[in-house]
N, CA, C and O atoms as a DFTB+ gen file, in Angstrom:
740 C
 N C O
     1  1     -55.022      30.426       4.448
     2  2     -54.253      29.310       4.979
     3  2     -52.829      29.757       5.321
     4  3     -52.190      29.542       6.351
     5  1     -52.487      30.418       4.238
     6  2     -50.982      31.244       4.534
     7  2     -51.184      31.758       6.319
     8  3     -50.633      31.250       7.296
     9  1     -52.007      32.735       6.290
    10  2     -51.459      33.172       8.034
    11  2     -51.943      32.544       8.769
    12  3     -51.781      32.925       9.929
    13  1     -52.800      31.248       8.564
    14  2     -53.073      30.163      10.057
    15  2     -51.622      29.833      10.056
    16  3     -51.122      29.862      11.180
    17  1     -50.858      29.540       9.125
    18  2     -49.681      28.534       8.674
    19  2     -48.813      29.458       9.759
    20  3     -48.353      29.140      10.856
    21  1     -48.777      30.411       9.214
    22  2     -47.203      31.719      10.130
    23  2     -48.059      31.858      11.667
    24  3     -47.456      31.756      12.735
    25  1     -49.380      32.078      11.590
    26  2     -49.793      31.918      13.173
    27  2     -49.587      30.703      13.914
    28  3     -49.548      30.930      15.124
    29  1     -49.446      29.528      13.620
    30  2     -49.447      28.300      14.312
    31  2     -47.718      28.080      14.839
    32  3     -47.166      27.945      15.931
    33  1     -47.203      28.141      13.211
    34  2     -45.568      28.419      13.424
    35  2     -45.177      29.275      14.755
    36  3     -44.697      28.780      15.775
    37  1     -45.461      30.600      14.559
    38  2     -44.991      31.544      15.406
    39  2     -45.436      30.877      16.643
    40  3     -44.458      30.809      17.387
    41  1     -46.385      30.401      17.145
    42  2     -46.573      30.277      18.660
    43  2     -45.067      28.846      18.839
    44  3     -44.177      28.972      19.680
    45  1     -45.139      27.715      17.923
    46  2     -44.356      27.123      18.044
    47  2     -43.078      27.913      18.516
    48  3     -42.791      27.916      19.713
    49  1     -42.405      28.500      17.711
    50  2     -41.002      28.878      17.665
    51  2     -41.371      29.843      18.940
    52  3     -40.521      29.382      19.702
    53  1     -41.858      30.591      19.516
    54  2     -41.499      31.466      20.396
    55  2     -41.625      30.541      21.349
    56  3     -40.451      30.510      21.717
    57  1     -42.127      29.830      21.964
    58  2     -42.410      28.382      22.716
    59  2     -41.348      27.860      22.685
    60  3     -40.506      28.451      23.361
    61  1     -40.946      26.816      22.084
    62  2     -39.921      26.303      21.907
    63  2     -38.449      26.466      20.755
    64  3     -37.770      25.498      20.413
    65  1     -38.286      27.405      20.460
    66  2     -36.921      27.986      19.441
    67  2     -37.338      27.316      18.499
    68  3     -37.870      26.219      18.664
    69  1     -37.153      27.903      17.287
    70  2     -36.356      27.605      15.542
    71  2     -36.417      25.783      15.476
    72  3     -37.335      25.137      14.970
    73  1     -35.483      25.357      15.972
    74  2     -34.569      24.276      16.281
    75  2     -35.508      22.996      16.451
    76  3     -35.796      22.258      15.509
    77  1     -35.873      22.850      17.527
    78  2     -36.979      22.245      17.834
    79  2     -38.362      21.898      17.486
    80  3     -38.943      20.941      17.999
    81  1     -38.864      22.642      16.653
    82  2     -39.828      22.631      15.755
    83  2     -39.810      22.063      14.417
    84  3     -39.317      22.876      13.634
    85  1     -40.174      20.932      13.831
    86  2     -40.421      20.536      12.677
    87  2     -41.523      20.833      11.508
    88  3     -42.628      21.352      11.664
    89  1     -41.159      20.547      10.764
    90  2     -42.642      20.944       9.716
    91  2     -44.224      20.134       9.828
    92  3     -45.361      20.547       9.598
    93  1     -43.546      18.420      10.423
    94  2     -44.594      17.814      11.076
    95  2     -45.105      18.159      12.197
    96  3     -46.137      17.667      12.654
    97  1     -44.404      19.066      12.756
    98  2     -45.323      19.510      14.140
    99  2     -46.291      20.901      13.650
   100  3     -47.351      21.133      14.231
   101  1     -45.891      21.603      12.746
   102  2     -46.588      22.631      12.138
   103  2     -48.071      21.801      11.907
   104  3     -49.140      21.843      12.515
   105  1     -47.574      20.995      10.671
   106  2     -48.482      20.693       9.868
   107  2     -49.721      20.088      10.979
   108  3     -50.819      20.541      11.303
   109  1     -48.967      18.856      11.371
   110  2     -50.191      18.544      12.768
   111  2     -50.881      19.497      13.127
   112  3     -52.038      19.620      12.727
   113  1     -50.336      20.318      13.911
   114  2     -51.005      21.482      14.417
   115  2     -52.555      21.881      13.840
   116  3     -53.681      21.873      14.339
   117  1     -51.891      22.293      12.289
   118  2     -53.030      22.406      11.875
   119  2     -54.151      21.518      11.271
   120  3     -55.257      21.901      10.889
   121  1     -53.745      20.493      11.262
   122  2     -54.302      18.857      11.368
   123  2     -54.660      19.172       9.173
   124  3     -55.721      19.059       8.559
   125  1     -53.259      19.557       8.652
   126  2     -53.385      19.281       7.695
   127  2     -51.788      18.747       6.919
   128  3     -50.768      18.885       7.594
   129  1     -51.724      18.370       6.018
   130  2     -50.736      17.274       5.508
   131  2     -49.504      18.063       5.449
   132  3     -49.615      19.288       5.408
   133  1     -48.144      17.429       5.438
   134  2     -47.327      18.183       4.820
   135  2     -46.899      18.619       3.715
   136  3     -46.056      19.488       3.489
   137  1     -47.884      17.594       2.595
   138  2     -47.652      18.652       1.096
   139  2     -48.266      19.970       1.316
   140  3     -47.753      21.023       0.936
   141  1     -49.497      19.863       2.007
   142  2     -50.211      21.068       1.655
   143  2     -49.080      22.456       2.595
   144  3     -49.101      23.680       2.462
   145  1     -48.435      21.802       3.263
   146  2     -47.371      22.890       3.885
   147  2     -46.448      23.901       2.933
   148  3     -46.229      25.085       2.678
   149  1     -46.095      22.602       2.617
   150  2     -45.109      22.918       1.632
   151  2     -45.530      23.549       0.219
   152  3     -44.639      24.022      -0.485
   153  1     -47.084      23.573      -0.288
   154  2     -47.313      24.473      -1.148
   155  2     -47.252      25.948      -0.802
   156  3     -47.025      26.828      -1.633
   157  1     -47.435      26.115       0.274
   158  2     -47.463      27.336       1.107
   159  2     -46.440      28.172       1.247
   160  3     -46.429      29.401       1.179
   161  1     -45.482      27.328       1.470
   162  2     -43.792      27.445       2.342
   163  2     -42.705      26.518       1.499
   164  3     -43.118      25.425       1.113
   165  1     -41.484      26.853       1.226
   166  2     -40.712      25.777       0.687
   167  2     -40.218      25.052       2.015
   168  3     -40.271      23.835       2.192
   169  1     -39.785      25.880       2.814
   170  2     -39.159      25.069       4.134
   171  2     -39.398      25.940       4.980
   172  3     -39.903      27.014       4.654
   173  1     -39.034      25.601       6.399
   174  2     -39.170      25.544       7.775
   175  2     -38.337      27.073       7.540
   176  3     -38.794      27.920       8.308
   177  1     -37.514      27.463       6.881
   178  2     -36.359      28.986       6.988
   179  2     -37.923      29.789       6.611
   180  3     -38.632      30.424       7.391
   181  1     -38.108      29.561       5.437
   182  2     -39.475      30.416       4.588
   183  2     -40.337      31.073       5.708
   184  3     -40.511      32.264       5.964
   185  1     -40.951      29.654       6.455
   186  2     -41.506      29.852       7.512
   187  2     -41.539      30.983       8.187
   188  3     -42.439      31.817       8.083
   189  1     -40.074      31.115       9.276
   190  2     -39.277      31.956       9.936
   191  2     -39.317      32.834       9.559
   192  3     -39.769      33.738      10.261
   193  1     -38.820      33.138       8.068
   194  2     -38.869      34.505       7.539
   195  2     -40.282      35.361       7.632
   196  3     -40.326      36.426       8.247
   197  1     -41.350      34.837       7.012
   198  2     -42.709      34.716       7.365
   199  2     -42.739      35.322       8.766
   200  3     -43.071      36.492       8.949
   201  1     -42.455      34.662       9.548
   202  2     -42.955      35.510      11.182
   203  2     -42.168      36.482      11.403
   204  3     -42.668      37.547      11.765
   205  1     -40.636      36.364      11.231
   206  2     -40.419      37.541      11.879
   207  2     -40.856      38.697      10.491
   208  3     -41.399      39.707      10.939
   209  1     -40.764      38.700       9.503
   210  2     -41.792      39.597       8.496
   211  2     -42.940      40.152       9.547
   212  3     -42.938      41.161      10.252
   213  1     -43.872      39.159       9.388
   214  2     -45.094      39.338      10.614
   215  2     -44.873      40.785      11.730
   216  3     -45.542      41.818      11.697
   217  1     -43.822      40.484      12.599
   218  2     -43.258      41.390      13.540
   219  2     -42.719      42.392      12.929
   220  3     -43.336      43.430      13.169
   221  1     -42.240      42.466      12.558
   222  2     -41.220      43.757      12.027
   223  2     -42.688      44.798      11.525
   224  3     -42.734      45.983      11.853
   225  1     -43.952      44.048      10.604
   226  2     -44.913      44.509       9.934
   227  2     -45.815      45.511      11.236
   228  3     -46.374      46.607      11.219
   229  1     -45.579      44.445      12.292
   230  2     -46.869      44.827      13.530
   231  2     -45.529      45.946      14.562
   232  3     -46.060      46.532      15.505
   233  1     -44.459      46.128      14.451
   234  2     -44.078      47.132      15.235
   235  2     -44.148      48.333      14.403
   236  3     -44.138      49.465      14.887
   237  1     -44.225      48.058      13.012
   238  2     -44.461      49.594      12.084
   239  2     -45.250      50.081      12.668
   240  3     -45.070      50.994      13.475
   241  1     -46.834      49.303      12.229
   242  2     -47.944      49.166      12.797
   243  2     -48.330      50.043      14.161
   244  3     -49.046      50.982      14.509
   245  1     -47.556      49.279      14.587
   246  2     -47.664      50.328      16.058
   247  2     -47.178      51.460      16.182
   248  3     -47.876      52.250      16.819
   249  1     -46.201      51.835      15.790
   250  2     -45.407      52.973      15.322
   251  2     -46.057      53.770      14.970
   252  3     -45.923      54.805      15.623
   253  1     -46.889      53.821      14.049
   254  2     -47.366      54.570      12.973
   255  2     -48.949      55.400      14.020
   256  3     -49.195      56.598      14.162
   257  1     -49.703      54.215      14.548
   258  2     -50.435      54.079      15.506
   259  2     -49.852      55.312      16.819
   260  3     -50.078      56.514      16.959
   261  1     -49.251      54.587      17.403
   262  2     -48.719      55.601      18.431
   263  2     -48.421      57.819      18.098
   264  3     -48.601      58.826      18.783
   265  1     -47.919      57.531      16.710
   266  2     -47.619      58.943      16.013
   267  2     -48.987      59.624      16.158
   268  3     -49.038      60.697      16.759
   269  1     -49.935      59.153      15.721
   270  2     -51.149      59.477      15.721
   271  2     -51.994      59.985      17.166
   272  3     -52.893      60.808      17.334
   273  1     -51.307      59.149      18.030
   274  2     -52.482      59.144      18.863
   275  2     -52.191      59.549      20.210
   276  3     -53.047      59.800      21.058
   277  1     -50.422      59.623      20.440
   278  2     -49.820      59.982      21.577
   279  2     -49.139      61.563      21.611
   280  3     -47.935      61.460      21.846
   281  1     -49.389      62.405      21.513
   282  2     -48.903      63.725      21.030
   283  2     -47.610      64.307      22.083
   284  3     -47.246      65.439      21.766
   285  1     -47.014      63.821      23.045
   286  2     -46.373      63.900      23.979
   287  2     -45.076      63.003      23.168
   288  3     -45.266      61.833      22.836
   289  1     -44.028      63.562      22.957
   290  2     -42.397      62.498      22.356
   291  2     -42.232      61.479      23.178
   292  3     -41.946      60.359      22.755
   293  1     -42.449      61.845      24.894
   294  2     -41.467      61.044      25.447
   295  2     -42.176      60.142      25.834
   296  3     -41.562      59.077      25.896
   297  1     -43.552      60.071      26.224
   298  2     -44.882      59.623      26.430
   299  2     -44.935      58.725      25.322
   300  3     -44.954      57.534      25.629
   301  1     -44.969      59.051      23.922
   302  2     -45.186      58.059      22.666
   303  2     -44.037      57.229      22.837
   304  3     -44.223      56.048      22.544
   305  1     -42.715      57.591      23.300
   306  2     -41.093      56.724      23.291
   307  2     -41.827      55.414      24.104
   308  3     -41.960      54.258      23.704
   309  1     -42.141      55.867      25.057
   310  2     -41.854      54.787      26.503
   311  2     -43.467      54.436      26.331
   312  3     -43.861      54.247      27.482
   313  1     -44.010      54.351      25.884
   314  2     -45.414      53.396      25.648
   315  2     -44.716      52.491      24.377
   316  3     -45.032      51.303      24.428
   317  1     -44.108      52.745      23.612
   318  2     -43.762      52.293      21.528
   319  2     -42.943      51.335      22.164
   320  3     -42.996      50.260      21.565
   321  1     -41.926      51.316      23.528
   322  2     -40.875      50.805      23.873
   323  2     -41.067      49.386      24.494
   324  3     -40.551      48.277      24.359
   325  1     -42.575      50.253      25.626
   326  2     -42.743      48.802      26.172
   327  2     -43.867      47.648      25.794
   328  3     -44.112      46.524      26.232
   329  1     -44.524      48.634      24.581
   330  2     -45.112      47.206      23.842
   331  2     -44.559      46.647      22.607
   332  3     -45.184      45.897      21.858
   333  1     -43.127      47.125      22.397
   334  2     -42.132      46.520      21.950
   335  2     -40.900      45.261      23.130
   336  3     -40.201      44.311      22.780
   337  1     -41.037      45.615      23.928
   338  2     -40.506      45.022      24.952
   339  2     -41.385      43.861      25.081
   340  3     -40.869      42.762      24.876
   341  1     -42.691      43.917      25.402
   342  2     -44.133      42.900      25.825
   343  2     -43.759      41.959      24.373
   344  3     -43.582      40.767      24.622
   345  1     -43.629      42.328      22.993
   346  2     -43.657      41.357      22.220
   347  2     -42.697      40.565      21.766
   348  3     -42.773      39.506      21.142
   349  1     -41.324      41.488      22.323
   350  2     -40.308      40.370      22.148
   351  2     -40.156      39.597      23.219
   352  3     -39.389      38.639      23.126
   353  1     -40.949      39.887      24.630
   354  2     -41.021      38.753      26.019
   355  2     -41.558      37.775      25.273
   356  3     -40.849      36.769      25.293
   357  1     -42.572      37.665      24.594
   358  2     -43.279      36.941      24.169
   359  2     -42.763      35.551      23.231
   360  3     -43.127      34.375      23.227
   361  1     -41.716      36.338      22.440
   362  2     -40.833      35.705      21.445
   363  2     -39.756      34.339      22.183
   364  3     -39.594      33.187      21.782
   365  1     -39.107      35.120      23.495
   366  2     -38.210      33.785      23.602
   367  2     -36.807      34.199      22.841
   368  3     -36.477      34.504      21.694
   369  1     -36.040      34.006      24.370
   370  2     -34.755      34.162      23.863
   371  2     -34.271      33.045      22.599
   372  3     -33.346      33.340      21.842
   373  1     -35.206      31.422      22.456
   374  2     -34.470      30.425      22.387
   375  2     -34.216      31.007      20.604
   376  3     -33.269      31.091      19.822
   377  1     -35.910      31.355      20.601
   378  2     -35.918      31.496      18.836
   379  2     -35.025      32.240      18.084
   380  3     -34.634      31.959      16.951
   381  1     -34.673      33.329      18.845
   382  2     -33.720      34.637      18.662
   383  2     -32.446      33.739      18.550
   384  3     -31.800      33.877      17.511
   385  1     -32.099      33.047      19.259
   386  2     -30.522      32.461      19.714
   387  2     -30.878      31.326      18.652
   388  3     -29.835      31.104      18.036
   389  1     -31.802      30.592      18.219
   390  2     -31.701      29.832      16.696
   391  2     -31.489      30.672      15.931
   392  3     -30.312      30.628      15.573
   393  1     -32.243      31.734      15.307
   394  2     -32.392      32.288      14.217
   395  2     -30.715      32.589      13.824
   396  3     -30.046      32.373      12.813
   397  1     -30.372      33.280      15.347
   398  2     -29.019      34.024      14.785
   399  2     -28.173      32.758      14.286
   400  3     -27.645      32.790      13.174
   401  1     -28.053      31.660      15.111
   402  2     -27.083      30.305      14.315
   403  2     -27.314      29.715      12.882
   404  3     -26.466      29.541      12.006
   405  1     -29.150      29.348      12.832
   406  2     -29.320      28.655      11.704
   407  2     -29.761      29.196      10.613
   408  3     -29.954      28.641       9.531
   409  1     -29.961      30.557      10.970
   410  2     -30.307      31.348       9.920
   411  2     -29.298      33.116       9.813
   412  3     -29.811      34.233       9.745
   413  1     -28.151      32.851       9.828
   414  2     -27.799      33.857       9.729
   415  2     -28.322      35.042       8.898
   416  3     -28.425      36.226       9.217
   417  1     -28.631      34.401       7.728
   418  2     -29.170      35.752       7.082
   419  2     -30.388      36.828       7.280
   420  3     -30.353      38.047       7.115
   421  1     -31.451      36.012       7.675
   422  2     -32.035      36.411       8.503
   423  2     -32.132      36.899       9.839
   424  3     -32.861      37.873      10.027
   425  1     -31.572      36.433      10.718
   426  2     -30.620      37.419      12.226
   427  2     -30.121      38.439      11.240
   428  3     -30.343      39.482      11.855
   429  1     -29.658      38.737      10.247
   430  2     -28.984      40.122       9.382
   431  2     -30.274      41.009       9.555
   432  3     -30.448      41.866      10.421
   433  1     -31.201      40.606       8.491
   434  2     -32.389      41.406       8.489
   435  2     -33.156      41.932       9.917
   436  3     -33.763      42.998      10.015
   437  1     -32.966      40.825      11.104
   438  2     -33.406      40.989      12.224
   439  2     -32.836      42.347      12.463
   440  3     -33.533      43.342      12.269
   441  1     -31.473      42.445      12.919
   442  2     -30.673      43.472      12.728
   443  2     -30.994      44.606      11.952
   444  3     -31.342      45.552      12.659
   445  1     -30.996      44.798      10.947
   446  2     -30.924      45.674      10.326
   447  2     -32.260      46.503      10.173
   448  3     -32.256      47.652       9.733
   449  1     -33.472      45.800      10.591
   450  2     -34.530      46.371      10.850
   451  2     -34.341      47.093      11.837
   452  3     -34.365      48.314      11.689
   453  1     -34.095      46.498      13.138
   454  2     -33.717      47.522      14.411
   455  2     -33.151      48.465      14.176
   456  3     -33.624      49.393      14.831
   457  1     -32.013      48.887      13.308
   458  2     -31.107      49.538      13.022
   459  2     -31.643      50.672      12.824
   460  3     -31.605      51.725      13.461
   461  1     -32.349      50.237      11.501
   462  2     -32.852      51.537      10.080
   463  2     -34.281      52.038      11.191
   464  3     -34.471      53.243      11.357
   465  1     -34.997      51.238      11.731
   466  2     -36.662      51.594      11.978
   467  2     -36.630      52.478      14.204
   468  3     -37.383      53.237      14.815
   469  1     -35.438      51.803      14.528
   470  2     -34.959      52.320      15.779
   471  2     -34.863      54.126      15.771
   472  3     -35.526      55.032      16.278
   473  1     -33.141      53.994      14.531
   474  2     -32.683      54.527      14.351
   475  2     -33.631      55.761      13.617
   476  3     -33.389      56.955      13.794
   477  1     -34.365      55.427      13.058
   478  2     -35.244      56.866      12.361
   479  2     -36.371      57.496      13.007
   480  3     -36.807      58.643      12.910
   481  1     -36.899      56.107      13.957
   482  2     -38.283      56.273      15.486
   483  2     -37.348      57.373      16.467
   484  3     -37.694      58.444      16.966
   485  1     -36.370      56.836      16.509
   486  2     -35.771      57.630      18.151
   487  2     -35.089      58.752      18.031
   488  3     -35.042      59.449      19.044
   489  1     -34.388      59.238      16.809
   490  2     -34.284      60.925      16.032
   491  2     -35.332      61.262      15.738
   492  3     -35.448      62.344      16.313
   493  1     -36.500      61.014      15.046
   494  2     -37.588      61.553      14.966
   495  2     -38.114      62.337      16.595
   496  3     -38.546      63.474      16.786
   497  1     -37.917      61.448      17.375
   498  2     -38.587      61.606      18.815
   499  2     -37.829      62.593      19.265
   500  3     -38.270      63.541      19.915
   501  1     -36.443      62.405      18.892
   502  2     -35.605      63.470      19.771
   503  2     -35.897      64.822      19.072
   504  3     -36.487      65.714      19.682
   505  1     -35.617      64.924      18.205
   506  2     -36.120      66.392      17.093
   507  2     -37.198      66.810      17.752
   508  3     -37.046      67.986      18.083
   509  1     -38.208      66.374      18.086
   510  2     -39.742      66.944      17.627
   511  2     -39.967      67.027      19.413
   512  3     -40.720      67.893      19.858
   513  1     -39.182      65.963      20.451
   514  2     -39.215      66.245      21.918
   515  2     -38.338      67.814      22.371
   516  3     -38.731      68.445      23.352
   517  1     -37.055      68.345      21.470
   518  2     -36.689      69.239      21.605
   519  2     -37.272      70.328      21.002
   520  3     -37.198      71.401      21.601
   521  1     -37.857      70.278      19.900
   522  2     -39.069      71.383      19.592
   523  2     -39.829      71.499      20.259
   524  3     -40.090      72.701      20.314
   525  1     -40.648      70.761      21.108
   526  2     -41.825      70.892      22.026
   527  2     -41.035      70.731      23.541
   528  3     -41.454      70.114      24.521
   529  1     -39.843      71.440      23.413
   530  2     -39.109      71.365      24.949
   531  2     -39.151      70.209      26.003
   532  3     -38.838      70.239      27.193
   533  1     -39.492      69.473      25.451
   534  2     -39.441      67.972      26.225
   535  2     -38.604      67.589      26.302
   536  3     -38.471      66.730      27.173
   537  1     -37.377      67.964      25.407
   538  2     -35.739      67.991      25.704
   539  2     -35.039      68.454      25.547
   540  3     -35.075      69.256      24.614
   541  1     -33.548      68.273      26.544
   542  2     -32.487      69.779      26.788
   543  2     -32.240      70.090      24.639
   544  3     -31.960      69.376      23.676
   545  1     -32.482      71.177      24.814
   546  2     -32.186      71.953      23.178
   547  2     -30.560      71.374      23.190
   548  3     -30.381      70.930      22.056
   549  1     -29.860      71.274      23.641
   550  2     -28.294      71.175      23.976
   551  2     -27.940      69.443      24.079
   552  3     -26.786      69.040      24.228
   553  1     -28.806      68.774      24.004
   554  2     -28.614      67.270      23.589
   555  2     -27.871      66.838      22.069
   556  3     -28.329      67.325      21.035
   557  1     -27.236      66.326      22.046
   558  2     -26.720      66.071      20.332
   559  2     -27.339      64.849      20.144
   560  3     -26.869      63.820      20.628
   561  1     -28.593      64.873      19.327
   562  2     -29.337      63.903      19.034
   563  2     -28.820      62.686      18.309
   564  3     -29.553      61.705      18.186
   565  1     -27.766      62.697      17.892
   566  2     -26.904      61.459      16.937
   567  2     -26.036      61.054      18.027
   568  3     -25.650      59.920      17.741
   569  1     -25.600      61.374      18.998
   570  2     -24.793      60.491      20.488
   571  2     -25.893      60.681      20.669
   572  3     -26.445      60.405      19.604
   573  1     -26.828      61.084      21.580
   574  2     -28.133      59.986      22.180
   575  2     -28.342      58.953      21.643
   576  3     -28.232      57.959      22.362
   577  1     -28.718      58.744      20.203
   578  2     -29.657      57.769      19.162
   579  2     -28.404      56.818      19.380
   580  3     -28.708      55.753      19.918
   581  1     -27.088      56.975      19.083
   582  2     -25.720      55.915      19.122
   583  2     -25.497      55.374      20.532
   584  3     -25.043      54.251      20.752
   585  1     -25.918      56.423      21.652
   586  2     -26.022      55.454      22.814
   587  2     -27.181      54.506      23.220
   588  3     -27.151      53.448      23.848
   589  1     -28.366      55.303      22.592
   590  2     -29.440      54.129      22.715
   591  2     -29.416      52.818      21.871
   592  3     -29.588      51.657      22.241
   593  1     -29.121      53.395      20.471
   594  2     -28.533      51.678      19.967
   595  2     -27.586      50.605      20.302
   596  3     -27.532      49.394      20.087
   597  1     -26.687      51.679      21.043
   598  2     -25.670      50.892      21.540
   599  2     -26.483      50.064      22.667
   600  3     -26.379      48.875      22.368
   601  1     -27.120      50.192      23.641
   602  2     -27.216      49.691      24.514
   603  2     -27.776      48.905      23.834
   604  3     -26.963      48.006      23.619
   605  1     -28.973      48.627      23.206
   606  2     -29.595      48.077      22.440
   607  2     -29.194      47.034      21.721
   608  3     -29.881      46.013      21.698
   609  1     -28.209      47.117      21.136
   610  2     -27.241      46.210      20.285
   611  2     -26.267      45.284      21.447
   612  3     -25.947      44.098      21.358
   613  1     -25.974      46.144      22.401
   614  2     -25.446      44.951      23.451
   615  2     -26.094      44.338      23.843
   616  3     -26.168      43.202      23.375
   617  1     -27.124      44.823      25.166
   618  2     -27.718      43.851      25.529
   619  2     -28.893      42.775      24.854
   620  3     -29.260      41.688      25.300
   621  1     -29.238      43.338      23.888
   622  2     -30.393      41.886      22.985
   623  2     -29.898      41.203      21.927
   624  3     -30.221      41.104      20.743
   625  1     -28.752      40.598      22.846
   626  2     -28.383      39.699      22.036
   627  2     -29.043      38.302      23.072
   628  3     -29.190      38.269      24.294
   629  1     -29.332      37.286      22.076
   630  2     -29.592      35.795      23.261
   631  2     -28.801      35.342      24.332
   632  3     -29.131      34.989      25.464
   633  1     -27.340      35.434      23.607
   634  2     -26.676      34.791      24.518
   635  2     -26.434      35.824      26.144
   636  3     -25.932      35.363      27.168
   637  1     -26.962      37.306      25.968
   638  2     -26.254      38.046      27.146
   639  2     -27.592      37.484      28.001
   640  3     -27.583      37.325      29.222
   641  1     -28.987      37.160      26.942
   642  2     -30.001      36.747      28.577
   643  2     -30.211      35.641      28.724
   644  3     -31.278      35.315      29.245
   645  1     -28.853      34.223      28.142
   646  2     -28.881      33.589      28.675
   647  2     -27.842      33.058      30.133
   648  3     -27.871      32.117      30.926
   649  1     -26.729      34.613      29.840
   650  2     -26.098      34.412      30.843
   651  2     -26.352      35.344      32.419
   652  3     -25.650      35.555      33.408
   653  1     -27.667      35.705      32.016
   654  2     -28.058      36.814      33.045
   655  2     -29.485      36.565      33.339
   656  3     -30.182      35.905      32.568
   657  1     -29.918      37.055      34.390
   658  2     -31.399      37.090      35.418
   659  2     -32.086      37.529      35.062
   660  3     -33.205      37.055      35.259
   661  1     -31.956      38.740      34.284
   662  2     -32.761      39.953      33.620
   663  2     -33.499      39.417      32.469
   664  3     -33.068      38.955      31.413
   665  1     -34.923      39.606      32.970
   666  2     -35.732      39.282      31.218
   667  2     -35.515      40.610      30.528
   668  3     -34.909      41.651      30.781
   669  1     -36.312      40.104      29.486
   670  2     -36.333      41.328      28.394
   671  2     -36.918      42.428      28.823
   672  3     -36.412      43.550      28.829
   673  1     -38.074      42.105      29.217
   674  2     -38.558      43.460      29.925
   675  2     -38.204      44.248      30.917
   676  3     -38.465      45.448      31.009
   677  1     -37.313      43.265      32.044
   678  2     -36.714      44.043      32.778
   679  2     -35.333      45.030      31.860
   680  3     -34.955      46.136      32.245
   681  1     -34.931      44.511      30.981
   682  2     -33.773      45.113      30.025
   683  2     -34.072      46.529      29.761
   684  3     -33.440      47.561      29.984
   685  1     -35.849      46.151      28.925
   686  2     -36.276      47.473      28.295
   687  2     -36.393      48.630      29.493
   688  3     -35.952      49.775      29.397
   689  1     -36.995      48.145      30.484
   690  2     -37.610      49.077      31.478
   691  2     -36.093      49.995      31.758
   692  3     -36.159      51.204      31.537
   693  1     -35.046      49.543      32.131
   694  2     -33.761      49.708      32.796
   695  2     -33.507      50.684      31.618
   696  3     -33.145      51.807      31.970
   697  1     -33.602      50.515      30.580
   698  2     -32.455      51.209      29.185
   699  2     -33.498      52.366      29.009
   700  3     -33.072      53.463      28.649
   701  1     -34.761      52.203      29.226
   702  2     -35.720      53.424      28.590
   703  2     -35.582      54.184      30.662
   704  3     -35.881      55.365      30.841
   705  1     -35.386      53.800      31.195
   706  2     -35.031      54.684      32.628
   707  2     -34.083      56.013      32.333
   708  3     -34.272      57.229      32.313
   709  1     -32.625      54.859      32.050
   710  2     -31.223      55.137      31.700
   711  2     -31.561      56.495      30.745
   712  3     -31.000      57.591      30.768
   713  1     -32.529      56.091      30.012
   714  2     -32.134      56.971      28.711
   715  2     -33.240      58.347      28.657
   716  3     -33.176      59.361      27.962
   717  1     -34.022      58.025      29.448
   718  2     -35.362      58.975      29.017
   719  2     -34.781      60.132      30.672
   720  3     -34.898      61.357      30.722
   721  1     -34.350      59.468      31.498
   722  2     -34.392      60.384      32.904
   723  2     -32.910      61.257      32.371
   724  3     -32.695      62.316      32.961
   725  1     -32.018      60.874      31.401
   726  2     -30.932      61.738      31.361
   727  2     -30.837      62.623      30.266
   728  3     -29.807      63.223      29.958
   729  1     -32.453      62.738      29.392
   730  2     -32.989      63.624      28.780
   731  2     -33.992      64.212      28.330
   732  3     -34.027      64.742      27.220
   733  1     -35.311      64.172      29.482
   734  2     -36.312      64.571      29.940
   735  2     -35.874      65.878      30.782
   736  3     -35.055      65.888      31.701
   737  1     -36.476      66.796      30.354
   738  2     -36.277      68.233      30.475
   739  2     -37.082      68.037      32.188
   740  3     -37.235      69.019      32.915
């Protein structure tokens, strides 16, 4: 019952944001009561936490997946990237732009996952792409990894794609261009 509960949620919130979603619209959903919600979940935050948990779990997931099965660095980068890209299209700027207001602490963890799991995916890649000459030996892999987060950290934030044209995927496609053509051997 727990992951019908975070599966029903999640389509809500990426649909319509955080905000907008009640516990009676959950519960409906699953055409069961709201005590029985609430044995599940204390509140609607719990919830949240719950999905993006969910995500953070399924990009390891993939991660881990891809290591295995893509033997090429830059090839495993830009496949890991854009079905990381495909699942945060999926998500919705709105939920992202709640989370960070009504749940600050959680937008923290949002953060800080990217940070730690980015940050150790994309040195890993660079190391092991310059061992297998897939990139200039003469790259300083800690300014690459700081410019790719950087970009990263600027542009996905909600509010920059709510003031701009560019979906997410067009974001990813543009930053993994930027970044892979100016150190692809």
């Amino acid at each position: 019952m727990k992951n019908r509960i975070i599966e029903t949620a999640e389509k809500r919130f990426y649909q319509y944001g955080y905000r907008k979603v009640t516990m009676d619209d959950i519960a409906s959903d699953l055409g069961i009561s709201k005590k029985t919600l609430y044995q599940y979940f204390k509140n609607k935050d719990a919830i949240a936490s719950a999905v993006v948990k969910r995500l953070h779990h399924d990009i390891e997931r993939l991660q881990k997946r891809a290591r295995k099965e893509i033997s090429d660095p830059i090839e495993r980068f830009a496949e890991v990237i854009a079905e990381i890209s495909s699942r945060i299209t999926r998500i919705g700027s709105a939920f992202m732009s709640d989370i960070k207001k009504d749940i600050p602490e959680l937008w923290k963890r949002c953060e800080e996952f990217r940070e730690k799991d980015i940050n150790e995916y994309i040195e890993g890649i660079l190391k092991e792409g310059i061992k297998k000459e897939r990139i200039k030996k003469e790259i300083n892999t800690k300014i690459a990894l700081l410019s790719y987060l950087g970009a990263i950290r600027t542009i996905f934030q909600p509010e920059i794609f709510a003031k701009n044209t560019f979906s997410i995927e067009e974001a990813f496609e543009n930053i993994i261009k930027i970044f892979l053509k100016g150190i692809e051997r």
